[in-house]
N, C-alpha and C positions, 0 to 999 in steps of 0.2 A: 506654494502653500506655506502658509506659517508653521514654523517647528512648532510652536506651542499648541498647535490642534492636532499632532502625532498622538496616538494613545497606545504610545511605547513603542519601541525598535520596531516590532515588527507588522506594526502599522505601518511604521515610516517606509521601512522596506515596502511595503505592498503600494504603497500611494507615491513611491519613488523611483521605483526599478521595474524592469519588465518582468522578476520573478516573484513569481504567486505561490503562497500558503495555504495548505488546508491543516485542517483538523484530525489529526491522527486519532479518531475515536467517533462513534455516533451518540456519546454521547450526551444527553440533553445540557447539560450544565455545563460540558466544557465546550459543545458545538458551541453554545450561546454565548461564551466569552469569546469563542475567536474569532466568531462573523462579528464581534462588536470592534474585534481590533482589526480588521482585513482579509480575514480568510476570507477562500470562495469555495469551498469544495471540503470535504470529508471522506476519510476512509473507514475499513473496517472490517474484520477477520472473525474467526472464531474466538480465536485469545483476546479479541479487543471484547467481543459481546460478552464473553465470560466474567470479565472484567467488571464491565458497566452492569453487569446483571447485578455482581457484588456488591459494588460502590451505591445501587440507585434501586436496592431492591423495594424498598417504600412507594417507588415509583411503579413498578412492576409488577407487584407481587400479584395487584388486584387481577390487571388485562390476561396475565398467563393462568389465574386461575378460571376467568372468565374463558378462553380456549379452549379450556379443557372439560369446561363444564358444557360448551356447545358444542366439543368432537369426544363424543364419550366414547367410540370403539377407535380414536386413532389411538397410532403407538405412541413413544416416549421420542421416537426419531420424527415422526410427523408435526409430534405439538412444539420440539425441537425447532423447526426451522420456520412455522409461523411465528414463534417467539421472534426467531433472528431479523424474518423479515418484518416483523409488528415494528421491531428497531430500526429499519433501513429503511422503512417509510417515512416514522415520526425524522429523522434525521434528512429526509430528501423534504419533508414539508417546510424543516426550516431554514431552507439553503436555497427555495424553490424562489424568495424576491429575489435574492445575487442570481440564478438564473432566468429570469426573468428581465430583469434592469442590462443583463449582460449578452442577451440576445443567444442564450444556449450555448456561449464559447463558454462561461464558467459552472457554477454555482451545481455542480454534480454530487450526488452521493456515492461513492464508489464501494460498492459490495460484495465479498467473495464467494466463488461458487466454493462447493465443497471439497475441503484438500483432500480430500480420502478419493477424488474421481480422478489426479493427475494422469492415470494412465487410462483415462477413457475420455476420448473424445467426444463423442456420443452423446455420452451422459453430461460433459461438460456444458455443448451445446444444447442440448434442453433447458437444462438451468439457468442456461445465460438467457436462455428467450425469456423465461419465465421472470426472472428477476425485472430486465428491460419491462415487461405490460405494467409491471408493479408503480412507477411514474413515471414522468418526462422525462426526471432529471438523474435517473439511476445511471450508473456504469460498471461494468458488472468485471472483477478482478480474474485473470485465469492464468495460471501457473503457466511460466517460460520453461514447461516440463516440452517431451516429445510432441506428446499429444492436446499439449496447450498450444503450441505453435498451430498446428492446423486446426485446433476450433478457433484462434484468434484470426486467422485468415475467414474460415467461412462465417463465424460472427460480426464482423466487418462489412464483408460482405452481404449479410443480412439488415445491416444498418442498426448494429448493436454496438453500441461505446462500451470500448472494451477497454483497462489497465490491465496490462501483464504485471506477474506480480511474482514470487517467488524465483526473483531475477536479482543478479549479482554482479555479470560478469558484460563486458564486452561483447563478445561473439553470442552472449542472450540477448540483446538490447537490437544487435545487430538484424538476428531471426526473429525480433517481434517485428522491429518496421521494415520488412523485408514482407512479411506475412500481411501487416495492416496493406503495403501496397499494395497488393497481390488481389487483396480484397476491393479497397477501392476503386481498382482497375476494373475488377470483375463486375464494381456496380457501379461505375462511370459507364462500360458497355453496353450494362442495360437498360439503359436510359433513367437509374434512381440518381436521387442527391447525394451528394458528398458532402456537399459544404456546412451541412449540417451534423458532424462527427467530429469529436473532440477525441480521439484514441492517445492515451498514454501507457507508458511503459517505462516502469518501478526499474529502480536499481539499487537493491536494498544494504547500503555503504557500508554502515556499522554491521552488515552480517558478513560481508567478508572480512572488515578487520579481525571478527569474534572468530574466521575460521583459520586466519592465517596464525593467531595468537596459537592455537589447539591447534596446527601444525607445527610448528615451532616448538612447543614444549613436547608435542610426543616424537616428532623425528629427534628432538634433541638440536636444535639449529639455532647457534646463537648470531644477534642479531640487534640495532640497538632496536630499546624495546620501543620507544618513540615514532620507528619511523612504518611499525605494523599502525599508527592509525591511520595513514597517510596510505593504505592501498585503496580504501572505496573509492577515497576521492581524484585518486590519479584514474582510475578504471571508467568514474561518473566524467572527467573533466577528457578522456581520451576517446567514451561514445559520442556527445558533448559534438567533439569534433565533425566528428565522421558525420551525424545526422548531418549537419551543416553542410557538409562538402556535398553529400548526396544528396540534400534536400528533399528530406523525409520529412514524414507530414506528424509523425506521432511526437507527441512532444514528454521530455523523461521528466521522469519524477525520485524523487531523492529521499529513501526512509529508512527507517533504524537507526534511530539516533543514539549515540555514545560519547559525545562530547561537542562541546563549540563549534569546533573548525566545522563540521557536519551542516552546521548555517552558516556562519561567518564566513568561509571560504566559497560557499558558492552563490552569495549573492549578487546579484549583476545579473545572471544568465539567464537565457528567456525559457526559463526550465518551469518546474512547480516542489518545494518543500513539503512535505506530508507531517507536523512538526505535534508529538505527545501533548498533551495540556500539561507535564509538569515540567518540561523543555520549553514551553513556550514563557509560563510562568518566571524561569529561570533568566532565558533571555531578556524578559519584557523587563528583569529587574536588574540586569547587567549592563557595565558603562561601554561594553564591545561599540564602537562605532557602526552605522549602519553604512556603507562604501561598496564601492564595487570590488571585490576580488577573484569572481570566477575565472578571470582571464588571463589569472596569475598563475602561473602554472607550477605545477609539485616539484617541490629540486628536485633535479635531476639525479641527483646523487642518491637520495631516496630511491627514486624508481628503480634505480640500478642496482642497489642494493638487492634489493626484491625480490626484483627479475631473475640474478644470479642466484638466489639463494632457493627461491621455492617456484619451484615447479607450479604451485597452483596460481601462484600470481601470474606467471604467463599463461597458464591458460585462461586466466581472468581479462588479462589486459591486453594481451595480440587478439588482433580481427578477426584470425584464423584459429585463435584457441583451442579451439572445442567447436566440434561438428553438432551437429541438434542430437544426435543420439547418444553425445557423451556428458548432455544435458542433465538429464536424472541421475548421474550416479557424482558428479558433482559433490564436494564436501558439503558446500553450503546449503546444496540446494537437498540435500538426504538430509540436516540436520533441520531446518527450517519445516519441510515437509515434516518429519516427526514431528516438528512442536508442536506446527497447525493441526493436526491431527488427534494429539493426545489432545488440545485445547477442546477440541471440536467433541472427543470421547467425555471431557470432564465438565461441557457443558448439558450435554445428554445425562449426565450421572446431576446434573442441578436440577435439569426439572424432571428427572426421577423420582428428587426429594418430594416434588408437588403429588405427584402421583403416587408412589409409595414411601410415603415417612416413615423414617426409621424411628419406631418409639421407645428406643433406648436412649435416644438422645434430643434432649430437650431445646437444645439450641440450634438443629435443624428446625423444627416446627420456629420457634422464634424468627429466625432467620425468612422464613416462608410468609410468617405474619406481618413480615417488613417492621418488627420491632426491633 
């Protein structure tokens, strides 16, 4: 194909390489710009809907009051989470021709269950069912917590596309396709399809740089500071491996972005980018060439740095790191879990505002009026 009909790097990348981009966000305006340049697929969390709620409430304000005016005895948690899936609809509607043109291997919305259930399996797996009837093309996100591991296994199993997602580290990456097998097997056995399951599993790069940085200043470990950005991507380029060797069927995906290298370096791989709209923006106006470099591997001298110096990087980075029960307590994964959580708390406190406005303050009601 001609350069000249690329519409921007990361176009080229997708119509070039075997690795695929989505849209870190549902929403509508930025979905719409990146299915125009090659995305196939979308994420999305509490922090992101919170987000987009802010950003698009012109868009919004009406359908969430319309909800509420047709569930008059639900709570503020019920009208809560038809808001989030009213979002993960409209967002699977417009990804639903890339799934379609793509025969079900792409064009997903990927939605998360609720981070406040990490420790209930249970309750994760209802949600996952639930989220899946909502379209084709839903995939429903579940924390590489203890109890994520095994609803990932029997949602699988149930023939639910599942993202792991509050994953960081190696030895997590390792117990999601480990679990998606486990499941597949279990529905290869009884006589369901497989071939129709796309399961991925998140290794969220920029959250361990963020956690080795905030180990490093409070153990006091100096270090140069350059080569903490270079943990995700040695941890993402060292699972990478392994799936390959063992030929696992889940295929990773690469989010938390905090700088270039985070795309640039892992282009090539037949992985998937999950890339911000103001990341992508960035990129699509950067001279970074588009090339393969996944295969270039992290100096070594880096790694070793690392290795030596912090304890959480090996247990990020060896196979054996960390056992599934040393999962939750995890730096990354107890600070991540907080965000999602409070996000998830401070989206409940937004359409609070719909249902009871604070009439001290005028720019609540503004806000609600989507002016």
């Amino acid at each position: 194909m001609n350069k000249a009909t690329f519409n921007g790097p990361l176009h080229q990348m997708a119509l070039t390489t075997p690795t695929d981009y989505w849209n870190d966000s549902c929403s509508v305006e930025e979905l719409t710009y990146a299915i125009e340049r090659g995305a196939v697929g979308a994420t999305s969390n509490p922090t992101i809907v919170y987000n987009v709620l802010k950003k698009e409430m012109p868009r919004w304000s009406g359908p969430i009051k319309q909800i509420i005016s047709e569930n008059p005895t639900w709570s503020e948690v019920e009208i809560t989470w038809r808001v989030i899936e009213e979002l993960a609809v409209k967002g699977a509607e417009l990804l639903l021709p890339v799934f379609e043109r793509e025969q079900s291997k792409n064009g997903r919305l990927s939605f998360q269950s609720n981070p406040a259930f990490y420790r209930d399996t249970s309750s994760i797996l209802n949600q996952a069912e639930h989220f899946h009837s909502l379209a084709p093309n839903m995939q429903v996100k579940i924390p590489a917590a203890k109890a994520g591991i095994a609803a990932i296994e029997e949602a699988t199993y149930r023939g639910i596309n599942i993202n792991a997602t509050v994953s960081f580290t190696v030895p997590q990456a390792l117990a999601v396709a480990e679990a998606v097998e486990r499941g597949l097997k279990r529905r290869a056995d009884a006589g369901q399809r497989t071939d129709d399951l796309t399961p991925v599993c998140t290794i969220m790069v920029g959250r361990l740089d963020d956690w080795l940085q905030v180990v490093a200043q409070r153990d006091g470990i100096t270090t140069n500071p350059d080569y903490l950005f270079w943990s995700g991507l040695a941890c993402f380029k060292k699972a990478y491996e392994v799936f390959r060797e063992r030929g696992y069927r889940a295929r990773l995906l690469a989010a938390a972005y905090r700088h270039h290298l985070h795309w640039s370096e892992l282009i090539g791989g037949d992985i998937i980018l999950t890339i911000p709209y103001e990341w992508q923006k960035l990129f699509n106006a950067s001279d970074i060439s588009v090339q393969e470099r996944f295969f270039n591997p992290v100096d070594e001298k880096i790694v070793a740095e690392l290795y030596r110096k912090f304890p959480d990087f090996r247990k990020a980075f060896d196979v054996d790191g960390m056992a599934v029960e040393e999962f939750d307590s995890y730096g990354a994964t107890v600070r991540t879990l907080r965000t999602f959580i409070s996000s998830y708390h401070e989206l409940i406190a937004l359409i609070r505002d719909f249902l009871l406005p604070n009439p001290d303050l005028k720019t609540v009601g503004q806000l609600i009026s989507g002016s």
